[in-house]
Each structure stands twice: as structure tokens, then as C-alpha cells.
C-alpha positions in Angstrom: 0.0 0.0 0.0 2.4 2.4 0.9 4.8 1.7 -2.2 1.7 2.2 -4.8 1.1 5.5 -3.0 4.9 6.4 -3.6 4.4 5.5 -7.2 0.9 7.6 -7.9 2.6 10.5 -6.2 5.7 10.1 -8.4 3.0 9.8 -11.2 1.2 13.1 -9.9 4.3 15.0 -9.7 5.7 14.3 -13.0 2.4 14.9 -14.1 2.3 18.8 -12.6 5.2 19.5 -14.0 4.7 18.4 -17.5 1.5 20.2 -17.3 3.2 23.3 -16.3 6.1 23.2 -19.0 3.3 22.4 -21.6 1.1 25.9 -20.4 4.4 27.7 -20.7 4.8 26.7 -24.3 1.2 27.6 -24.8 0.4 23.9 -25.5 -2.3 23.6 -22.6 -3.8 26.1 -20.3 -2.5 24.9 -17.1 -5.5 22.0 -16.9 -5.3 18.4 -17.9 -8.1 17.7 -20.2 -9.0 13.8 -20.0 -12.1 11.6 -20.1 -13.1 8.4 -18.3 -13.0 7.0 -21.6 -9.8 7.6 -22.3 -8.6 6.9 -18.5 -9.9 3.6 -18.9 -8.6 3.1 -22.7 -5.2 3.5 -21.3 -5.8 0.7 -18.7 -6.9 -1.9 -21.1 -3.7 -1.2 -23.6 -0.6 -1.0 -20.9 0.0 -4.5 -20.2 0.7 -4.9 -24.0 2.2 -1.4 -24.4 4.5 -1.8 -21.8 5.7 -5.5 -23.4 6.7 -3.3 -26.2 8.6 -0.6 -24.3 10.4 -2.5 -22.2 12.3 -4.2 -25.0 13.0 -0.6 -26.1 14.2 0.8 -22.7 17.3 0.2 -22.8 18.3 1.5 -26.5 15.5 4.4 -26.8 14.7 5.5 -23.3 12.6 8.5 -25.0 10.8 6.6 -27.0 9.8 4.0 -24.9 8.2 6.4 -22.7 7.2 9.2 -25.4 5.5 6.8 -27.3 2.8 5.9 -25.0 1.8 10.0 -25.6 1.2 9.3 -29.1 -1.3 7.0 -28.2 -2.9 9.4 -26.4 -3.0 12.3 -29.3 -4.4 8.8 -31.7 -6.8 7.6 -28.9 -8.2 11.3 -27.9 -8.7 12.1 -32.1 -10.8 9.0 -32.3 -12.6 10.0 -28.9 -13.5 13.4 -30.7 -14.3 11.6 -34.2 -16.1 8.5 -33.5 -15.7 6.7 -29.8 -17.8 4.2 -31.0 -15.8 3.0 -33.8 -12.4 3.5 -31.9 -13.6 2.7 -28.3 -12.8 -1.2 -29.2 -9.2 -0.6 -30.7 -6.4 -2.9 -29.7 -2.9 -1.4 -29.0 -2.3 -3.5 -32.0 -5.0 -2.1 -34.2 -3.1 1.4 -33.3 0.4 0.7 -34.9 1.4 0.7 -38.4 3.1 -2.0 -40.2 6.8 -1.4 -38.5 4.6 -1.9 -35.3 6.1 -0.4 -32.5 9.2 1.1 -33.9 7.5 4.0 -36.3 4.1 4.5 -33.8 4.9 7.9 -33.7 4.8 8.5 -37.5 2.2 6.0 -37.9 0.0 8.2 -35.7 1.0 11.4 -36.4 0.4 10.9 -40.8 -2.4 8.4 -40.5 -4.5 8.5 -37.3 -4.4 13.1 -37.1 -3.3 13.2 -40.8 -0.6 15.4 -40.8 2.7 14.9 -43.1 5.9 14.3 -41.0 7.8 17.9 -42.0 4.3 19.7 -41.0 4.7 22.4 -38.3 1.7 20.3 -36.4 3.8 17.0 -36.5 7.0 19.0 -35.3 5.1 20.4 -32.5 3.8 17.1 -31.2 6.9 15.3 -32.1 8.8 18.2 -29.8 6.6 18.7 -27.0 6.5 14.8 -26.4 10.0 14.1 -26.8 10.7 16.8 -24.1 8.1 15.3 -22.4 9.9 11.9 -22.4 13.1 13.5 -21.6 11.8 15.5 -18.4 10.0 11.9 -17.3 13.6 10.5 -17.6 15.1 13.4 -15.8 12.4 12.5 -12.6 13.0 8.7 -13.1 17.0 9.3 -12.1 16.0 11.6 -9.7 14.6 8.7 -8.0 17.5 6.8 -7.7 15.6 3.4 -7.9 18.3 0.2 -8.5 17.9 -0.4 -12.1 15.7 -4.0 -13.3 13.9 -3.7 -10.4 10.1 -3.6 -9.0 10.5 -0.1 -7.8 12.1 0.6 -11.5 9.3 -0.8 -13.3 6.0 0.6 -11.8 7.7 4.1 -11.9 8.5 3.7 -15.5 4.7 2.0 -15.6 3.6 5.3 -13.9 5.8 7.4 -16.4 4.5 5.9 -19.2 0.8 6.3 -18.1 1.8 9.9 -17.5 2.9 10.7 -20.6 -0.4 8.7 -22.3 -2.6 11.1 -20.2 -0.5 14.0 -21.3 -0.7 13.0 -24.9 -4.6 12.9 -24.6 -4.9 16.3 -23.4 -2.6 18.0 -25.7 -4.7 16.9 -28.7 -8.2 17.7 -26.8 -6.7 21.1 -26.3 -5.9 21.1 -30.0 -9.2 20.0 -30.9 -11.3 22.8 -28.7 -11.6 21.6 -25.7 -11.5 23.8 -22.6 -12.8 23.6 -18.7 -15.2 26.8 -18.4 -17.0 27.8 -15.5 -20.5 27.6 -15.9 -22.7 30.8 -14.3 -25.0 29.7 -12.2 -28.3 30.6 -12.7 
């Protein structure tokens, strides 16, 4: 109990800060936007996303965990599109026919339709890779013994981090804004 608590505060943290260095860059406005459907979306892909990334930890660190916000930008378009055609898709059913190794540019040409030297692709391609690089940045800070349990729920938690972040840059892209509501 009191180690998944250290790991969903490591989550929250890294998720406040990434939220703050995207409002900076004008990417968000300083809330996460995120559904239930999406929350849960991310729950029923990890075990198979994270059999993936894993195998690319040790070579591509950022992709491993940058990845995972791809997802989100494919998963949240779909939400916005049609959630009852995409609500159903497999991790698998998201990647292009190199699979893991060209998700990002399988998601960013086919599932938001944008050509890879676009300035929208750059944008996404940058703030996630910074992203992944800051997640990195708070996994050392941890100094957690390498191959362990410790190391792999935090990168778990990274991971999920970054697909929630991924989600609510593309809402945000798409329109989407908390407002207060007057009261009538």
C-alpha cells in the first residue's frame, strides 16, 4: 500500500510538472483535459504497451516512454471523431506495419493526418519528446536500483503519464477547454 502511494505521487508530480512546461509553451492552459473513456482506454492497452517498451528501454529510453503519448494524441482524435468505432481498438489495431518502432509517425500521418515535415507534427513530435526527456530526468531523480520492482512501476507510472499527457494536448488542439459555468 504504501509503495503504490509512492508511485501515484511520483506519477502526480511528473504529471504537474509536465503540465506546467506544456502551459508555458502555450500547448495547454495549465489543466489536464481527459475523459473516463480515455482513463480507462489506457488501462486496457498498458500491459501490451508496456511489453513493447520495455524491449526498447534500454536503446530508446525517450521513445519508450514518449510513445505511449502518441497514443494518447491517436486515442483522444478518435474519442473526438467516432468513440464508437475506436472505443474497441487494440494497441495493436493502433500501430502501423513497422509496429512499434514507427508508432509515432504511424499516428501522427495516419490517425491526425498530418505529413511528418508539418509544423503540427513537429510540435507534437517536440513537446512529447521533451516530455519523455523530463519523465527521464524525474525517473534518475529517484534513484531506484535499475531491473527492479521499484524501476518498473515508476516507469509504468511514467508511461501512463505521458499517455494522459498526450490525450490532453490533442483535446486542447481540438477545442476543448474547462469553463466555468454561471450559475443561474
Amino acid at each position: 500500500m504504501e509503495r503504490q502511494k509512492y508511485y501515484q505521487d511520483f506519477g502526480q508530480k511528473l504529471l504537474e510538472d509536465l503540465l506546467r512546461r506544456c502551459t508555458e509553451s502555450g500547448l495547454q492552459a495549465g489543466v489536464l483535459l481527459e475523459t473516463e473513456d480515455l482513463t480507462d482506454k489506457w488501462d486496457k492497452i498498458a500491459r501490451d504497451y508496456l511489453r513493447d517498451a520495455i524491449e526498447q528501454l534500454q536503446e530508446y529510453p525517450e521513445a519508450a516512454i514518449a510513445w505511449a503519448g502518441f497514443l494518447g494524441l491517436a486515442y483522444a482524435q478518435g474519442w473526438d471523431e467516432n468513440w464508437e468505432k475506436i472505443q474497441d481498438y487494440t494497441y495493436a489495431q493502433m500501430q502501423g506495419e513497422r509496429g512499434f518502432d514507427d508508432l509515432d509517425e504511424h499516428i501522427l500521418q495516419n490517425w491526425l493526418g498530418y505529413a511528418l515535415d508539418s509544423k503540427e507534427a513537429k510540435k507534437y513530435n517536440e513537446a512529447l519528446l521533451s516530455c519523455a526527456q523530463t519523465a527521464i530526468t524525474h525517473i534518475r531523480s529517484e534513484r531506484i536500483e535499475p531491473q527492479s520492482v521499484d524501476a518498473f512501476y515508476i516507469f509504468a507510472e511514467a508511461v501512463r503519464t505521458l499517455f494522459r499527457i498526450g490525450a490532453s494536448l490533442r483535446l486542447y488542439d481540438l477545442g476543448y477547454r474547462f469553463e466555468k459555468v454561471p450559475v443561474a
